[in-house]
N, C-alpha and C positions, 0 to 999 in steps of 0.2 A: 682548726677551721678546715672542711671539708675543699677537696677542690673539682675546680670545672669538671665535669663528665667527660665534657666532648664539645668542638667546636660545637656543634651542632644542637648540644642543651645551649650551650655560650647562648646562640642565638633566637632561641625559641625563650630565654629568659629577656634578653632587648625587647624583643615585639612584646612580649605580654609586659616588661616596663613600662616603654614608650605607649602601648594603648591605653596602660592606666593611667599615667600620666595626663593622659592626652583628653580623658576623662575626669582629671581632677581632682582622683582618688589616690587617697592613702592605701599601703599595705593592706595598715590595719583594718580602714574602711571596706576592700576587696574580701580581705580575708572572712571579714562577718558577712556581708551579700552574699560567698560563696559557701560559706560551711564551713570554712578550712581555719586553719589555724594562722596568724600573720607571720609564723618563724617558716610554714611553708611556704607559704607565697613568694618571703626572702628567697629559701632555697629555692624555687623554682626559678624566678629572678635571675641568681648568681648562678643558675645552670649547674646546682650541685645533687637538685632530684629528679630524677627521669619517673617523670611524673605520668599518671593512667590517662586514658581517653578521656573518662566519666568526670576526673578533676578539669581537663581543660572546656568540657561544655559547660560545667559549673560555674569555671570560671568567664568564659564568655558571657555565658548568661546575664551574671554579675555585673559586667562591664555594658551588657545592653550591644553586644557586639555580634554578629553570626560570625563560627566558627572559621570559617573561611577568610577573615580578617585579620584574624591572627597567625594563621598561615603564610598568607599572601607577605605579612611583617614579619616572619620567619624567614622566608624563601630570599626578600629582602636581606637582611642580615647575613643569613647563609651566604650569599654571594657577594657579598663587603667584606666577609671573614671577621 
């Protein structure tokens, strides 16, 4: 099993948990709204894929969320450690 990146995937994988979460969705259900596969969404998730730009607007999109949201829930995390 692949591991963490970086504190900093750690926590850009929380935020995009907790919004999906927070949205009601499944991986699996993200993973199809966005194009992607649901073993990335995991990895992105568990902070083990440093993942493109073009994947996280897909994935906001998905989520019905602006970009800037999921930052904000990043920036969050980042500084909880």
């Amino acid at each position: 099993m692949p591991a963490t990146k970086s504190p900093e995937h750690a926590a850009l994988g929380r935020a995009l948990r907790e919004t999906r979460l927070n949205h009601g969705l499944s991986q699996e259900e993200l993973a199809f709204r966005a194009g992607l596969h649901r073993n990335y969404v995991g990895g992105i998730e568990r902070g083990e894929i440093n993942t493109s730009f073009g994947v996280l607007i897909a994935v906001t999109r998905a989520l019905g969320v602006p970009l800037s949201h999921l930052i904000e829930q990043y920036e969050s995390n980042d500084r909880e450690g």
